[in-house]
C-alpha positions in Angstrom: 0.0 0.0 0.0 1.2 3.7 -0.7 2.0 6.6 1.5 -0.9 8.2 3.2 -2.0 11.8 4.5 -4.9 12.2 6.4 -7.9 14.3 5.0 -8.4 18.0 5.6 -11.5 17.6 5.8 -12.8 14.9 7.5 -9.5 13.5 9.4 -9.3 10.1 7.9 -6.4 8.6 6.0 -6.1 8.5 2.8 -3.6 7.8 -0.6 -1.4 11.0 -1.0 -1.8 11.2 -4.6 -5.9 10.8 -3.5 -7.4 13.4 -5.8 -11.0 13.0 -3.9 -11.2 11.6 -0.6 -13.0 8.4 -0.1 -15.0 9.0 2.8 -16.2 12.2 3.3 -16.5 12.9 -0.6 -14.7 16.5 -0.8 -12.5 16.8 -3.8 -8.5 17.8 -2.7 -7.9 19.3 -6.1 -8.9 22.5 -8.0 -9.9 20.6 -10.6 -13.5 18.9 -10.5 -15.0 16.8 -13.5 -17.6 17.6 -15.4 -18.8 13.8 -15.4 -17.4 10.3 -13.7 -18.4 7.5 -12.1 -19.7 8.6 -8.6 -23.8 9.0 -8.5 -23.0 12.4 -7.1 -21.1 14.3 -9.4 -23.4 16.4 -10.6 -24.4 18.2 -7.3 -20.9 18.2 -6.1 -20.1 20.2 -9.4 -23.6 22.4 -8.6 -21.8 23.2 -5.5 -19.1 24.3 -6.9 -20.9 27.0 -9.6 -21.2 30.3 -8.3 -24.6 32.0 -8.7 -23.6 34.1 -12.0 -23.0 30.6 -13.4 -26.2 29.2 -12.4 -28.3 32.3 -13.9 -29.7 32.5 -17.0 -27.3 34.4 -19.5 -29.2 36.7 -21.7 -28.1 38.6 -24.8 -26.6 41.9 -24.1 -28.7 43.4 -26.8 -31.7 42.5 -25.5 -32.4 45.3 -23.1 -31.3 47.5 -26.1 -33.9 45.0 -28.6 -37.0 46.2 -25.8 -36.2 50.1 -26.4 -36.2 49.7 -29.5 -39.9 48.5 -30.0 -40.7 50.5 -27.7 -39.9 53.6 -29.5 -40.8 52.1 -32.7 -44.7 51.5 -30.8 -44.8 55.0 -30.3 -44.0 56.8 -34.0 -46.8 54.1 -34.9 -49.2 55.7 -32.8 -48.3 59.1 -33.5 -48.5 58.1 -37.3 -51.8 56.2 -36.8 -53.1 59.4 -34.9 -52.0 61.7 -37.9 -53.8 60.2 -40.8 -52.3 62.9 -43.2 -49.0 61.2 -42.5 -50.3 57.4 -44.0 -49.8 57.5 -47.7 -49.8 54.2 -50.3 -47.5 51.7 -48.6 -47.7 53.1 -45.5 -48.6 49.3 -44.1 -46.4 47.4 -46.2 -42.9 49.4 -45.3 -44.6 48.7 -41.6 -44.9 44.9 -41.6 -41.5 45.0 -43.2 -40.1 47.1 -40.5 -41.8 44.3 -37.8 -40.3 41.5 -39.7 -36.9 43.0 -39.7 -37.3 43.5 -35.7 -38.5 40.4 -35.4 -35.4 38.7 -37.6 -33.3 40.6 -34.7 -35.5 39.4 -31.5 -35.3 35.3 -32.8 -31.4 36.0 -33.6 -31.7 37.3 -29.6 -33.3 34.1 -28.9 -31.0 31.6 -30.4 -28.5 32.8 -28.0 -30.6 32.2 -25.0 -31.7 29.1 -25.8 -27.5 28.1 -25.2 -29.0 28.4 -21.7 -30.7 24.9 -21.5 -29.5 21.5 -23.0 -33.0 20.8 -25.0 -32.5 21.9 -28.4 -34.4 22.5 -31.5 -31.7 22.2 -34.5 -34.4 23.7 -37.2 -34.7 27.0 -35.2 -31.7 28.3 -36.4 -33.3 29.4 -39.6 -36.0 31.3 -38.1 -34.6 34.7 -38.3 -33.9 34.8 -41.3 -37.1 33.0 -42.7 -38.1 36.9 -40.8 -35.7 38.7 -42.9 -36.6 37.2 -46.3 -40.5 38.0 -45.5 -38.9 41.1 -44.6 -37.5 41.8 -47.9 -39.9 40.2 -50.0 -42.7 42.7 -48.6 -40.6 45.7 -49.9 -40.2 43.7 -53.2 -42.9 42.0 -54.3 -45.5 45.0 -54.8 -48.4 44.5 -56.9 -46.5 45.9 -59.7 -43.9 43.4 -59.4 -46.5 40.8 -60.0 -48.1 42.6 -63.1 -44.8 42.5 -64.7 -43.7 39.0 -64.0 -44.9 35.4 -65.4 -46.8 33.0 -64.1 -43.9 30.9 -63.6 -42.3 33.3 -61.0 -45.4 33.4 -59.2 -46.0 29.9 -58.7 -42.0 30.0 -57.7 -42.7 32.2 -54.9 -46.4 31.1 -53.7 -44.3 28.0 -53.4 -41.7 29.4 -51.2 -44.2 31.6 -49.0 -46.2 27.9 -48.7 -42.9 26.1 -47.1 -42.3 29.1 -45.1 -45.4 28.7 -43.4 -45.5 24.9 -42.9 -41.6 25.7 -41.2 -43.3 28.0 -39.1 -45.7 25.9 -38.2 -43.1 23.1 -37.1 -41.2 25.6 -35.2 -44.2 27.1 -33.4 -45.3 23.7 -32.1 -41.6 22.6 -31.2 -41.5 26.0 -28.8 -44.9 24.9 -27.9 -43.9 21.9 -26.2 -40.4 23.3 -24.7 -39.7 22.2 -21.1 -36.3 23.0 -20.5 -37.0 26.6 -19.5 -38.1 27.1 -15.8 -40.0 30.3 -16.6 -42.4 28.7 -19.4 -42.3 32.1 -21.2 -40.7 29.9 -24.5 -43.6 28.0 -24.3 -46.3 30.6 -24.3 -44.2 32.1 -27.4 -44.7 29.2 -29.6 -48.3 28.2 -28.6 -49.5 32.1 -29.6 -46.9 31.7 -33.1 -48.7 28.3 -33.7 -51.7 30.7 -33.9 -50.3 33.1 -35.5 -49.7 30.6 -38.4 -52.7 30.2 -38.9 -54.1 33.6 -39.2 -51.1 33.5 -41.9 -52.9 30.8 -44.1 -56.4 33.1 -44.2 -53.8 35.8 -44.8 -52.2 34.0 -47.8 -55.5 32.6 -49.2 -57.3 35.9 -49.0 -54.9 37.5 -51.1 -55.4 35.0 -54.2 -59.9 35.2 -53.4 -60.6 38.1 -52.3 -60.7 41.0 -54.6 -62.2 43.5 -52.3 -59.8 46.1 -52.1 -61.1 47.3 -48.7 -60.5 44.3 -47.3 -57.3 43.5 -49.0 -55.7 47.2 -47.1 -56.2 45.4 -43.8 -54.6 42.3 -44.4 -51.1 44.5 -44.2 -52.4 46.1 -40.7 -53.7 42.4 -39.7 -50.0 41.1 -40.0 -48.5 44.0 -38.1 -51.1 43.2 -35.3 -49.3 39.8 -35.0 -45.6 40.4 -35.1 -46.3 42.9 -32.5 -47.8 40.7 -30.6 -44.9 38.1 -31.5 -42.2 40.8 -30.3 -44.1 41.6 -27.2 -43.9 37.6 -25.9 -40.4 37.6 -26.7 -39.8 40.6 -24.6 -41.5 38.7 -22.0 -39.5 35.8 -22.4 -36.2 38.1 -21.6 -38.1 39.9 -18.5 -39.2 36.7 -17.0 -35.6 35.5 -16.7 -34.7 38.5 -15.1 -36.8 38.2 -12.5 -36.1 34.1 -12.5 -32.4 35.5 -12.2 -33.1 38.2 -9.5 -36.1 36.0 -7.0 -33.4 32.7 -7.1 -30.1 34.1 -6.8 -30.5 38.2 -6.4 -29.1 39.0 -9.9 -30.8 42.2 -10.7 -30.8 43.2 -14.6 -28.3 40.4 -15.8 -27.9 40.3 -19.5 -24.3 38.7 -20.9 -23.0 37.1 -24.2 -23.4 33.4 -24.5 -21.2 31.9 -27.3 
């Protein structure tokens, strides 16, 4: 048998070149593993994490994302409120405007989800499915479609119809998240799974219906929504705030995660 020491902790004798001591537990080494044999690593390694390590890491734009809307919500209003200042577009430039935030607030998200170890691989593509509807709103004006064949249509009616059906998987996959404590990623995709679907009447009632009264809300319908869909995401970021701040007195924590 080899040299002994006793314990610093608990007094009993033990290997020198013992890196963990075999009675009481307590590691004798700066160095603790992530993952071995004993049934109590994990908690031993829990221990170990200080509370800034245990919070939630948010993005450090996302305080920054939440003015942003906010002063955006209130140029709508005062635009709304001054009808002289709506001219032709006026709604489309809008839902663009929302889709561009919104590409920005599901880029936000990406990073937060680094928090937990349940993943959904397909989400990744989100954002920018937000910044090509973004793009394709400034584009594809009625006048575009007057000038372009019927081939080109079809092309893109196809593309706006895998859009939605991606949205739909990705709404029902947030839908049924569990790995956040707060549940505010799960009250995100159950009202986006509804939000889809508003997006189908949307998409239909701009091939059948040829009221033109009807066809200048569909524009003010969809800006309804992604506010809506930016609002729940700013929830998401304020309830894990005050998840960070009631379990482990962070106040107003917001960090990279790589």
């Amino acid at each position: 048998m080899g040299e002994t020491k006793q314990c610093p902790y608990c007094g009993e004798e033990i290997l020198i070149a013992a890196k963990k001591c075999k009675h009481c537990g307590e590691w004798l080494t700066s160095e603790v593993p992530l993952t071995g044999q004993s049934g109590n690593t994990t908690s031993e390694v829990e221990n170990v994490l200080t509370k800034e390590e245990k919070a939630l890491q948010l993005p450090k734009s996302s305080k920054l994302w939440g003015w942003f809307i906010g002063i955006l919500t209130i140029g709508v209003v005062r635009s709304l409120l001054n009808a002289k200042s709506i001219r032709d577009g006026y709604f489309d430039t809008l839902d663009a405007t929302w889709d561009f935030i919104l590409f920005w607030g599901f880029l936000l998200l990406l990073q937060y989800m680094k928090n937990f170890e349940q993943k959904i691989p397909l989400l990744k593509f989100l954002p920018w499915c937000f910044l090509l509807s973004g793009i394709g709103t400034i584009i594809f004006t009625d006048e575009f479609f007057d000038d372009v064949n019927v081939g080109a249509v079809f092309v893109i009616m196809m593309l706006l119809i895998g859009i939605i059906v991606y949205e739909f998987y990705i709404a029902r996959q947030l839908s049924k998240f569990t790995g956040e404590p707060t549940g505010g990623i799960k009250t995100l995709g159950e009202f986006m799974f509804i939000s889809c679907l508003f997006e189908v009447m949307e998409f239909f009632s701009s091939l059948f219906i040829e009221n033109e009264s009807v066809l200048a809300m569909v524009p003010l319908f969809g800006i309804t929504l992604s506010f809506v869909t930016c609002i729940l995401l700013l929830r998401v970021f304020r309830k894990a705030r005050q998840y960070n701040e009631q379990h482990f007195g962070i106040k107003s924590k917001s960090t990279a995660t790589d």
